[in-house]
GUDRENLO-15171 format. One line per field, with one value per residue (C-alpha): y, z, x; residue in one letter; residue number from 1. Coordinates in nm, 4 decimals. Example, Ala and Ser with C-alpha at 12.3 -4.5 7.8 and 13.67 -1.06 7.14 Angstrom:
residues 2
c2	-0.4500;-0.1060
c3	0.7800;0.7140
c1	1.2300;1.3670
rest	a;s
nr	1;2
END
This chain:
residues 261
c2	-7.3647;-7.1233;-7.0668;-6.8537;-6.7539;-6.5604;-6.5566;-6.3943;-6.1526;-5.9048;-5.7781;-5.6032;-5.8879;-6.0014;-6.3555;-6.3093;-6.1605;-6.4253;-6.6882;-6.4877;-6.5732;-6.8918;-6.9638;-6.7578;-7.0544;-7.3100;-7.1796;-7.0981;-6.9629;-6.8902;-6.9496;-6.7464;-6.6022;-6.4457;-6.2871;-6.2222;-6.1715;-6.0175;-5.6250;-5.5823;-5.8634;-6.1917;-6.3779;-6.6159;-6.5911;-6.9943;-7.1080;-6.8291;-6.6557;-6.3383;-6.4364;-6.1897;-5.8687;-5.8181;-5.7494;-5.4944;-5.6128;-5.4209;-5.4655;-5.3601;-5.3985;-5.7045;-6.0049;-5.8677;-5.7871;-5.7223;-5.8150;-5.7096;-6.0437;-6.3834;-6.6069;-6.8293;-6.5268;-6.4313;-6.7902;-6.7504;-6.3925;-6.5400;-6.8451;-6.7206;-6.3466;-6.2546;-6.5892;-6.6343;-6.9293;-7.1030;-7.2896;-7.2576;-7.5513;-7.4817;-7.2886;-7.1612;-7.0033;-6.8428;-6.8095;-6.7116;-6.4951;-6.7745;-7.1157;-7.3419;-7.6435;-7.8230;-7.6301;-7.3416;-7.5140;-7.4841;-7.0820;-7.0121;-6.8290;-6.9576;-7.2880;-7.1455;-7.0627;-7.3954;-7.5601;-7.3398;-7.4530;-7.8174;-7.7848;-7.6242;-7.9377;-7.7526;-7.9139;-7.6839;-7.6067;-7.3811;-7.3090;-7.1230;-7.0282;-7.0982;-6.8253;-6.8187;-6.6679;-6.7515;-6.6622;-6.2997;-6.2565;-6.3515;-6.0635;-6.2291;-6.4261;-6.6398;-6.7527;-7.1216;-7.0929;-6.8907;-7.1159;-7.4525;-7.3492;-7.4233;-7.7554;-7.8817;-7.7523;-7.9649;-8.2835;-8.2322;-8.1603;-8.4651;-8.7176;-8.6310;-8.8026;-8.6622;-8.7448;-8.6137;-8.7496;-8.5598;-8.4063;-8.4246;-8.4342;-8.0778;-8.0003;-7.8015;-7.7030;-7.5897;-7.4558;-7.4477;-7.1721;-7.1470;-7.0305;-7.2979;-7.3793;-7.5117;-7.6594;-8.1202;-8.2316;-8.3029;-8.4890;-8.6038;-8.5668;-8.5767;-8.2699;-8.2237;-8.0475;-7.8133;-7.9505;-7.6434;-7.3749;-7.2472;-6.9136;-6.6968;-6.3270;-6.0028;-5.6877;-5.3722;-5.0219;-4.7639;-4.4048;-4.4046;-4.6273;-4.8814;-5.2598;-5.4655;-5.7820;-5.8972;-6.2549;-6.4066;-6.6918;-6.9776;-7.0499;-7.1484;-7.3408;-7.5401;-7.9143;-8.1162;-8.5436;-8.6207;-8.6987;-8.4438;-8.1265;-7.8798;-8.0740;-8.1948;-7.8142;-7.7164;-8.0085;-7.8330;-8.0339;-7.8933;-8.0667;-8.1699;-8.2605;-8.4182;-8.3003;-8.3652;-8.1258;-8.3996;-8.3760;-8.6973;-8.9106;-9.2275;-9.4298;-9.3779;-9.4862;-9.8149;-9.8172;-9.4943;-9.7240;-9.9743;-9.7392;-9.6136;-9.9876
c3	-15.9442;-15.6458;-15.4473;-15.1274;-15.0501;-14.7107;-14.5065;-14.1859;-14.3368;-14.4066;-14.7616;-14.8915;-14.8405;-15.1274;-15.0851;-15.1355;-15.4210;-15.5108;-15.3939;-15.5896;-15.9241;-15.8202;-15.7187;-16.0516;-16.2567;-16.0540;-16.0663;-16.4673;-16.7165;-16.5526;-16.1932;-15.9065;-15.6742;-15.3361;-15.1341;-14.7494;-14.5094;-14.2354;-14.2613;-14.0156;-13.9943;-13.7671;-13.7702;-13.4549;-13.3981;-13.4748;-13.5034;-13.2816;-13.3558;-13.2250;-12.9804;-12.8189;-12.9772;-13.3261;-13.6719;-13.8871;-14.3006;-14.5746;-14.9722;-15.1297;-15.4885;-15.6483;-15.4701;-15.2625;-14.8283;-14.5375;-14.2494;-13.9177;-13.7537;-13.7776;-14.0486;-13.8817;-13.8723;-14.2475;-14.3129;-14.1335;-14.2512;-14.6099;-14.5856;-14.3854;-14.4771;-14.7907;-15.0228;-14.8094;-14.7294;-15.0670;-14.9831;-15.2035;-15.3717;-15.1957;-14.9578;-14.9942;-14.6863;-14.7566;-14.9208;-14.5485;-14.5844;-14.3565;-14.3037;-14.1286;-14.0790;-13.7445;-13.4330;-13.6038;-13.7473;-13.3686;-13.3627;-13.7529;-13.8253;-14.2039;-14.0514;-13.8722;-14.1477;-14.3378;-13.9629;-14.0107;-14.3623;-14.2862;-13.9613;-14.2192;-14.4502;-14.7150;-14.8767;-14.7577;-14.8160;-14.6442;-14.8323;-14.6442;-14.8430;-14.6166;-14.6145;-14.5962;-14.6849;-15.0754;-15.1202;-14.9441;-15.2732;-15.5139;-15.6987;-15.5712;-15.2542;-15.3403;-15.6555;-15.5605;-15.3959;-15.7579;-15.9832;-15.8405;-15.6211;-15.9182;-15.9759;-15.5991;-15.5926;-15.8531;-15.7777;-15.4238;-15.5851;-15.9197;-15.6438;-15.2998;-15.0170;-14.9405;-14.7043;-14.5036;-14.1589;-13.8671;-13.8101;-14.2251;-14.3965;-14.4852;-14.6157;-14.4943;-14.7606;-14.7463;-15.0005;-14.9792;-14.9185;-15.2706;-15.6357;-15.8374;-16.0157;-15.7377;-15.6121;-15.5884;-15.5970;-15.3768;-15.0496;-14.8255;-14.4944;-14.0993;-13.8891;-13.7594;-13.4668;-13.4551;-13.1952;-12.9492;-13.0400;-12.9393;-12.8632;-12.6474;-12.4728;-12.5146;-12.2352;-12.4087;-12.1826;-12.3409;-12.3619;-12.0726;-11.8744;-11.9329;-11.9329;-12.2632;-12.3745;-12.7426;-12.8317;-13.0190;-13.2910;-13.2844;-13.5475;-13.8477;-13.9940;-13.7048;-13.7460;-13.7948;-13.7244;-14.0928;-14.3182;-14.1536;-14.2845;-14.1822;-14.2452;-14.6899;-14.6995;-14.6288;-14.8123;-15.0900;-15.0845;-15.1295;-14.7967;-14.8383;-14.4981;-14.4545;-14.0944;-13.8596;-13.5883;-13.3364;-13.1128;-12.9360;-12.8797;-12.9747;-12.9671;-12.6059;-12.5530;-12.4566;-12.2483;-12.0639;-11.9954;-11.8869;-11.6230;-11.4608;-11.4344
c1	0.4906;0.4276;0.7367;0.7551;1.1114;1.2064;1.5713;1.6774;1.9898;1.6734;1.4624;1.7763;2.0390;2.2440;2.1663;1.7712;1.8713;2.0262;1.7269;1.5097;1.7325;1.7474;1.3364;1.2586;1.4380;1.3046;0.9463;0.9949;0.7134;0.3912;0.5474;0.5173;0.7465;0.6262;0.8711;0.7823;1.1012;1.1877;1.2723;1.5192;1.8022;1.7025;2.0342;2.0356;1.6389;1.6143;1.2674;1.0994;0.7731;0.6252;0.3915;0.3095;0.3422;0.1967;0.3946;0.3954;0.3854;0.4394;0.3928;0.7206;0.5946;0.4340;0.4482;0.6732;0.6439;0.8701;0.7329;0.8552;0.9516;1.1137;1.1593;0.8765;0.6818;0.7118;0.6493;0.3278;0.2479;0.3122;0.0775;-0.2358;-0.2544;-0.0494;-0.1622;-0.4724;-0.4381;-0.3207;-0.0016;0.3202;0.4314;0.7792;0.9610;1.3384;1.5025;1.8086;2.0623;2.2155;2.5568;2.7364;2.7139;2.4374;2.6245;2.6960;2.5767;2.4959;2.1485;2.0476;2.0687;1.9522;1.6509;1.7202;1.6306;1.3812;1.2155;1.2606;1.0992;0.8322;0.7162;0.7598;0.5477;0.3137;0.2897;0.4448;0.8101;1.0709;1.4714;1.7316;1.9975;2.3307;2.6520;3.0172;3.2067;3.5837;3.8976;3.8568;3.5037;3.6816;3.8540;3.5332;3.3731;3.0522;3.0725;2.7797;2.9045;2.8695;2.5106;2.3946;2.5776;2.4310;2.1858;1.9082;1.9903;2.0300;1.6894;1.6301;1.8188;1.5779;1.2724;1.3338;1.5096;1.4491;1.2872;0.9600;0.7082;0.3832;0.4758;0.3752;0.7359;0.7888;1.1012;1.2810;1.6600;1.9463;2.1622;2.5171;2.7426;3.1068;3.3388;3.4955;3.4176;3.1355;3.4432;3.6004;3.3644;3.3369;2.9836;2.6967;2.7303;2.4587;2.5930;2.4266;2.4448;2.8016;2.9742;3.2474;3.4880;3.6876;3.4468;3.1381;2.9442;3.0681;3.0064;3.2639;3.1671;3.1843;3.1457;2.9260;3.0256;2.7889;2.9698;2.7015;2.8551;2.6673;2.7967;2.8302;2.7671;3.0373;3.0591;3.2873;3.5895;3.3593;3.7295;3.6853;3.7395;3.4151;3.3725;3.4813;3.1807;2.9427;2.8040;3.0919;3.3740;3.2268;3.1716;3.5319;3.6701;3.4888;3.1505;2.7929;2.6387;2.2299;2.1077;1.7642;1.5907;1.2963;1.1736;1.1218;1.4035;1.3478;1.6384;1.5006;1.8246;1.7759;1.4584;1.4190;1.7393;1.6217;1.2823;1.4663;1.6691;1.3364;1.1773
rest	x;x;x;x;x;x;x;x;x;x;x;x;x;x;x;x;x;x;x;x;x;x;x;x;x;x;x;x;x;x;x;x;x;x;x;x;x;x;x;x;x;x;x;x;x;x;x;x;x;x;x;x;x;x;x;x;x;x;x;x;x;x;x;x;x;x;x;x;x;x;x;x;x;x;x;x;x;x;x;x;x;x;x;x;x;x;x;x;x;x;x;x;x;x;x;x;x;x;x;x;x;x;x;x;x;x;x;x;x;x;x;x;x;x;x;x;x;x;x;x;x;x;x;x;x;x;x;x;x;x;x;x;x;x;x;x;x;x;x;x;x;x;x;x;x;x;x;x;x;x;x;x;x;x;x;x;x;x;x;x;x;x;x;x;x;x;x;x;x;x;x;x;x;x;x;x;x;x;x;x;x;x;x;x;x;x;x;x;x;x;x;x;x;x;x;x;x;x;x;x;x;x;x;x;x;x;x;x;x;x;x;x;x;x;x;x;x;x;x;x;x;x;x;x;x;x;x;x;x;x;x;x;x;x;x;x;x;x;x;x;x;x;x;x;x;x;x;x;x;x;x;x;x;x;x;x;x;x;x;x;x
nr	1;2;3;4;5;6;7;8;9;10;11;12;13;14;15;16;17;18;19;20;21;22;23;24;25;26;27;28;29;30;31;32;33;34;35;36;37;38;39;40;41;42;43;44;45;46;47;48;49;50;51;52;53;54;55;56;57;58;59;60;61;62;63;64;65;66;67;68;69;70;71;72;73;74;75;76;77;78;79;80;81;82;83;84;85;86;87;88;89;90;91;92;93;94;95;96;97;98;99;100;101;102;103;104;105;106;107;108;109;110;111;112;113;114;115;116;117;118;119;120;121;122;123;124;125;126;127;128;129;130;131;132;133;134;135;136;137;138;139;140;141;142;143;144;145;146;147;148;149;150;151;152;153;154;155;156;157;158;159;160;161;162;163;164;165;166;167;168;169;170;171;172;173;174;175;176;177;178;179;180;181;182;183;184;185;186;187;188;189;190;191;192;193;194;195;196;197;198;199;200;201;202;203;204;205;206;207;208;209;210;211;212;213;214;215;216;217;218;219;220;221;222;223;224;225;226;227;228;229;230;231;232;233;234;235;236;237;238;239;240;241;242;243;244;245;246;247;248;249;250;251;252;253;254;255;256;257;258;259;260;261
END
């Protein structure tokens, strides 16, 4: 199996490393494993591409690039210029340091990179590990997301729904903020929404006198509508979350029609 395996945390974060443990068990004797992501950190870039300014890509060593740009991008850079054109069997996105559950899968360039392979034909998984006060005191914060991540990946692969619609199926994965030890299973569970928090802006004066504003996150321990994403992966729950790009509300459809007749 050829696997392609990018994230937007940047080629040095801990939690490639940690995909690239994972993908290297998944792909197994005689696999491959290309690496192409993004060499400066793209947290919040969602599903954006560079457009209209051109990227610089580099070969790190053997099957390995950093590309300057997006998740999407490396997807892209990975597909049509580094593999020519031959198509991985797969494509792992991740494993973000923070979660990408509830509103947060609107912002992520680890989903953005997952989109990007799905719009691409080509069977795709993000995979995001919850942070919290106990993974704080771990001696390896991703414990959970190294310990199971293989055989999610497997369950998926073995069990999943699959398909080559138009908008085709891809997964958002979540692991919980705890140890593997701790942790209670699989859940499949819809996108949620954290309820009292959102992003937010803080102005910050430069020694210049220059006003800037930070963007803020919300409370990540915010509560969640039971049973969604968020609120299995703080009651200790690896969430799987099956996804579509098409953003069409079609449980409003016909009754929007039928407001315009």
């Amino acid at each position: 199996m050829r696997i392609l395996i990018t994230n937007d945390d940047g080629i040095n974060a801990p939690g490639l490393e940690v995909l690239t443990q994972i993908a290297t068990e998944i792909a197994g004797d005689g696999g491959e494993v290309w690496t192409v992501a993004p060499a400066f950190e793209q947290s919040g870039v969602g599903h954006a591409i560079s457009y209209t300014h051109p990227m610089l890509i580099a070969k790190l060593d053997e099957r390995r690039f950093a590309a300057e740009g997006s998740p999407a991008d490396c997807v892209l850079a990975a597909i049509h210029d580094v593999l020519e054109g031959a198509k991985p069997d797969l494509i792992l996105s991740g494993v973000n340091r923070g979660n990408n559950s509830g509103e947060n899968v609107l912002y992520s360039g680890t989903i953005g990179g997952a989109i990007e392979g799905a719009l691409q034909g080509i069977p795709a998984i993000a995979l995001s590990q919850y942070m919290g006060p106990e993974t704080q005191k771990l001696a390896d914060p991703f414990d959970c997301a190294r310990t199971h991540g293989a055989s999610v990946i497997r369950k998926l692969l073995d069990h999943g729904l699959w398909d080559d619609a138009d908008y085709r199926l891809f997964y958002n994965v979540n692991f919980p903020p705890m140890s593997a030890a701790g942790t209670k299973g699989i859940r499949v569970a819809p996108q949620g929404f954290r309820h009292g928090t959102c992003f937010s802006t803080e102005p910050h004066i430069s020694p210049s006198g220059k006003r800037f504003l930070w963007i803020r996150g919300g409370a990540q321990q915010a509560a969640a509508s039971p049973g969604t994403d968020a609120a299995v992966n703080l009651d200790g729950h690896i969430s799987i979350t099956p996804m579509r790009c098409d953003l069409t509300a079609h449980d409003r459809m016909a009754e929007l029609e039928r407001a315009l007749a």
